[in-house]
MMTF fields as JSON, N, C-alpha, C and O atoms, coordinates in Angstrom:
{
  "mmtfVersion": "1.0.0",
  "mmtfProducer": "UNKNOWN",
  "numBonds": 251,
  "numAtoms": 252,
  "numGroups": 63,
  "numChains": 1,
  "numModels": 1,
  "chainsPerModel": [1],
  "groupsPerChain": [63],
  "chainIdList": ["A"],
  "bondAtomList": [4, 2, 8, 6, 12, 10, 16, 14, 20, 18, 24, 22, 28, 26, 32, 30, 36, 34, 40, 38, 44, 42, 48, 46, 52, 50, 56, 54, 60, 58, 64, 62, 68, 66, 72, 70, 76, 74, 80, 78, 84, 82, 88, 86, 92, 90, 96, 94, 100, 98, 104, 102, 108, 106, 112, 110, 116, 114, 120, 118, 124, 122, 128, 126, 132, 130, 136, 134, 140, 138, 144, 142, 148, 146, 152, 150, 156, 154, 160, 158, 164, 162, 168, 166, 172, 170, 176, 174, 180, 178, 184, 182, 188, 186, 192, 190, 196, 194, 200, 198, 204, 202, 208, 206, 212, 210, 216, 214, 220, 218, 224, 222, 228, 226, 232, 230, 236, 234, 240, 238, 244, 242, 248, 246],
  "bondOrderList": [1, 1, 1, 1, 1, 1, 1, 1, 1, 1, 1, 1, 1, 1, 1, 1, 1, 1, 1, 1, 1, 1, 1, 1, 1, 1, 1, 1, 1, 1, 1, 1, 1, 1, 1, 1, 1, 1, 1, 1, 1, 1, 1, 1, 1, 1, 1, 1, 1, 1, 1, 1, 1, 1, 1, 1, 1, 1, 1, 1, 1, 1],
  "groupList": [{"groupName": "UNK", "atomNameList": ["N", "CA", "C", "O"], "elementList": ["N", "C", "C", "O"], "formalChargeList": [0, 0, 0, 0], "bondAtomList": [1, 0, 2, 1, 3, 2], "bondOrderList": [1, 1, 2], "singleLetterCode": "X", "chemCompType": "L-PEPTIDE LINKING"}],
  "groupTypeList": [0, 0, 0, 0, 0, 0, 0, 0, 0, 0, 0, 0, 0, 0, 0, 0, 0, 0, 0, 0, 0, 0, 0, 0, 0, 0, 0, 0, 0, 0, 0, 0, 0, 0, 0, 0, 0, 0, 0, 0, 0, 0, 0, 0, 0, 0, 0, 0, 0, 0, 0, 0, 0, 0, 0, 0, 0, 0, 0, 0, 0, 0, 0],
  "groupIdList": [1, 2, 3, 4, 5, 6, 7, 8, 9, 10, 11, 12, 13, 14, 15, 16, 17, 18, 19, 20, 21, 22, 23, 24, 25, 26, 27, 28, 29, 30, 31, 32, 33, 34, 35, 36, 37, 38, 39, 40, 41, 42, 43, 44, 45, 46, 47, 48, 49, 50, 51, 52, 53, 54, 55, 56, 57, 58, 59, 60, 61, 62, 63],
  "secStructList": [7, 7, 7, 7, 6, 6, 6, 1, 7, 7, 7, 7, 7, 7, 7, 7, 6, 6, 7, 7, 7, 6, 6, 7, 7, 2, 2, 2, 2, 2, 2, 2, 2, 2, 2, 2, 2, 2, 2, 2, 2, 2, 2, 2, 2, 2, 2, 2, 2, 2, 2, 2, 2, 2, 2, 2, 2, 2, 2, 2, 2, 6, 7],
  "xCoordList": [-13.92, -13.674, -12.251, -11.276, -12.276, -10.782, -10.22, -10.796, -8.448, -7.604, -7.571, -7.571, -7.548, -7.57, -5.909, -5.158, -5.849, -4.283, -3.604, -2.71, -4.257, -4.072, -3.954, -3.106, -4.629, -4.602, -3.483, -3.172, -2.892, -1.746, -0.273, -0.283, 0.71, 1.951, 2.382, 2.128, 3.358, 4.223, 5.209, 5.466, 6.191, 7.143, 8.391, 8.482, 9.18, 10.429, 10.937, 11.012, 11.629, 11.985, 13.236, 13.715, 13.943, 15.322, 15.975, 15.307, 17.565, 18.196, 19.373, 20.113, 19.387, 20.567, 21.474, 21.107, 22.725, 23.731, 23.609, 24.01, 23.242, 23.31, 21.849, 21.583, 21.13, 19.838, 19.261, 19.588, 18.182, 17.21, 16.487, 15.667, 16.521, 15.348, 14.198, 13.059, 14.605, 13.255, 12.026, 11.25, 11.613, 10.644, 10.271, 9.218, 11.132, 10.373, 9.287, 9.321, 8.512, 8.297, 8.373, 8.945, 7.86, 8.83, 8.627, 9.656, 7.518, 7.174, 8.454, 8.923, 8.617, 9.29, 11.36, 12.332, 11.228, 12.547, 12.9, 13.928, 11.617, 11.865, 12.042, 12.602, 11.149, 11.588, 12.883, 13.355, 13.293, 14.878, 16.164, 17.202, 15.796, 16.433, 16.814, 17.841, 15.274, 15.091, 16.186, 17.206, 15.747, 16.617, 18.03, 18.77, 18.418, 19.894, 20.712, 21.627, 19.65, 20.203, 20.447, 21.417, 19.664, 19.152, 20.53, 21.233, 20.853, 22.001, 23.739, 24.828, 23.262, 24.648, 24.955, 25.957, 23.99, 23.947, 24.723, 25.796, 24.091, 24.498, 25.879, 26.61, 26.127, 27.497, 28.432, 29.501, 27.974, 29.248, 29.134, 30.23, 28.277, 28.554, 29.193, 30.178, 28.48, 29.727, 31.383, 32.217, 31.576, 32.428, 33.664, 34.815, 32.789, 33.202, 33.658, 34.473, 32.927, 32.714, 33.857, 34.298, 34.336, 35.263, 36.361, 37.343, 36.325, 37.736, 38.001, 39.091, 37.107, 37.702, 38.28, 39.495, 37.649, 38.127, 39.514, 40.207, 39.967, 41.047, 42.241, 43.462, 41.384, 42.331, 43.06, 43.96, 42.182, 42.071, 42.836, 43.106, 43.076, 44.5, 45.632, 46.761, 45.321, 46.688, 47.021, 48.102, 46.222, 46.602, 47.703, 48.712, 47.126, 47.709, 49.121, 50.054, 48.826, 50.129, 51.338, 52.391, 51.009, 51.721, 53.037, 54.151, 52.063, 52.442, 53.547, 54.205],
  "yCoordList": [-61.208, -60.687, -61.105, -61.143, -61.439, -62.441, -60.974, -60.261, -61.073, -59.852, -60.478, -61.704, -60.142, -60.093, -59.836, -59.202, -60.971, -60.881, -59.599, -59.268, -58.541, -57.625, -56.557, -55.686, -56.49, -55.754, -55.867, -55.037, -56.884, -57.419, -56.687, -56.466, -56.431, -55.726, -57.141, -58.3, -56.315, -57.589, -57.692, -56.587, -58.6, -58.732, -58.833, -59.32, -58.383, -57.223, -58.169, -59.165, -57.841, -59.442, -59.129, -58.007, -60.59, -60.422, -61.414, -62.447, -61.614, -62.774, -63.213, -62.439, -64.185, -64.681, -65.463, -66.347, -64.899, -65.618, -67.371, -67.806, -68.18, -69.391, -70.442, -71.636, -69.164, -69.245, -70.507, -70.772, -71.581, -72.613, -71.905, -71.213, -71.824, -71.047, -71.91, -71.479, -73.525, -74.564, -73.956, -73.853, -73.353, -72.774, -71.713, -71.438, -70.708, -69.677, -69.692, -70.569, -68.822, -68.456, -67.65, -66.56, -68.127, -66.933, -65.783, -65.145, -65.26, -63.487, -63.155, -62.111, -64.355, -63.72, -63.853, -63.209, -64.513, -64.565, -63.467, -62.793, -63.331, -61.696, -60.496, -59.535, -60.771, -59.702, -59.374, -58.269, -60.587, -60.965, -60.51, -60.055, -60.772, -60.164, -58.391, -57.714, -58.125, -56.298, -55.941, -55.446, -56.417, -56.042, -56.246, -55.264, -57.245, -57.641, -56.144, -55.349, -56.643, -55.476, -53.707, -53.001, -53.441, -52.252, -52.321, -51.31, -53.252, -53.083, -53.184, -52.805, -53.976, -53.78, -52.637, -52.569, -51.499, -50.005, -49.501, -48.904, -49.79, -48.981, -49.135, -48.291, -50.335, -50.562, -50.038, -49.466, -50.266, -49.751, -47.969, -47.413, -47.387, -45.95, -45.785, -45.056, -46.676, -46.17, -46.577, -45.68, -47.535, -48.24, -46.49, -46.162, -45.967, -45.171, -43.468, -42.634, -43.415, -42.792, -42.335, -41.224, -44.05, -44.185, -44.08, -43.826, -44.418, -44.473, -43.079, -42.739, -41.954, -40.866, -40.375, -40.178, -40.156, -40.093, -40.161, -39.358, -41.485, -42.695, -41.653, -41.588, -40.964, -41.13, -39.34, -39.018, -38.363, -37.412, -36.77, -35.576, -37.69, -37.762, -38.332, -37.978, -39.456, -39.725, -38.592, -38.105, -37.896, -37.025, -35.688, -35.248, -35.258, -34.558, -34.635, -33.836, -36.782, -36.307, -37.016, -37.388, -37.183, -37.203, -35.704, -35.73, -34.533, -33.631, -33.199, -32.209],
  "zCoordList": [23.606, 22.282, 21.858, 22.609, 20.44, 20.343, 19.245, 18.424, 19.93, 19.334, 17.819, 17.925, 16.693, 15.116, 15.347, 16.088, 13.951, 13.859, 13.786, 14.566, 12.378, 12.031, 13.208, 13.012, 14.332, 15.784, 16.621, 17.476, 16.371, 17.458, 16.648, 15.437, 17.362, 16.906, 16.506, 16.836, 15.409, 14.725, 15.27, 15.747, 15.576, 15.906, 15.068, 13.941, 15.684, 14.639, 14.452, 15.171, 12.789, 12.103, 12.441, 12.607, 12.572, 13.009, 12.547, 12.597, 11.878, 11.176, 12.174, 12.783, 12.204, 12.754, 11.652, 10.878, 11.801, 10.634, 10.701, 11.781, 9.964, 10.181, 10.333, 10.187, 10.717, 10.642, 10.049, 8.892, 10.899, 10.088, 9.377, 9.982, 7.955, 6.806, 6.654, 6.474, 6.754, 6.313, 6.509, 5.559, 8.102, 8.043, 8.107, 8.684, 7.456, 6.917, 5.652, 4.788, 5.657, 4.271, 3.156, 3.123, 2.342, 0.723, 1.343, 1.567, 1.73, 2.415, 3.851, 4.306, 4.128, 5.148, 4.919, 5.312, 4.46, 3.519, 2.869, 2.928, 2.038, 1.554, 1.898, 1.37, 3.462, 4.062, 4.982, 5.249, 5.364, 5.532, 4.798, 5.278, 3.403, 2.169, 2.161, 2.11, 2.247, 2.555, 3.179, 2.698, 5.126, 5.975, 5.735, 5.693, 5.597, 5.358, 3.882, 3.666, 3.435, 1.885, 2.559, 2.285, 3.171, 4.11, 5.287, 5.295, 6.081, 7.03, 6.301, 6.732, 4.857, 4.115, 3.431, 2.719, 3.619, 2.787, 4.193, 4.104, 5.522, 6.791, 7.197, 7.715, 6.887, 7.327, 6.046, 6.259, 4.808, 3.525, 4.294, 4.364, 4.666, 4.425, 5.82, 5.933, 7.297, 8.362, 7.54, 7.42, 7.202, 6.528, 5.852, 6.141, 5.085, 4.179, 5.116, 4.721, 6.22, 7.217, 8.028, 8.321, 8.407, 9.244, 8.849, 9.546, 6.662, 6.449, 6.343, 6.803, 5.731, 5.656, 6.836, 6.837, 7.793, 9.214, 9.414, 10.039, 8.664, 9.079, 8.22, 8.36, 7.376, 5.99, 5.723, 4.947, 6.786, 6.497, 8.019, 8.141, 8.978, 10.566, 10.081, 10.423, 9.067, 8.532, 7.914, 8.245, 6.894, 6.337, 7.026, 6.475, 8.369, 9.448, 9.727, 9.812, 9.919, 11.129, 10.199, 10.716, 8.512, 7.638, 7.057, 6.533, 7.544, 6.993, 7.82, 7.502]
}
């Protein structure tokens, strides 16, 4: 009995900076796009996270 594509797990999309795109395709590009857009939300808010952190010990050992 042959496994159906749809049956088999997908394999987790993953980008590498620098990445050959030639052979991707538009669907998967796009979904490249997603992720990337999705990890630049994660990092602006650790980003924002860390500065208060940063910003609120300065504040401390200012006083």
């Amino acid at each position: 009995m042959a496994i159906e594509d749809d049956d088999r797990p997908r394999k987790k999309i993953s980008h590498e900076i620098g990445q050959d795109l030639s052979l991707l395709s538009v669907e998967e590009l796009t979904e490249r796009i997603a992720l990337l857009k999705s990890e630049i939300v994660r990092l602006e808010e650790a980003a924002t996270k860390k500065r208060a952190s940063r910003d609120a010990a300065n504040s401390v050992f200012k006083s």
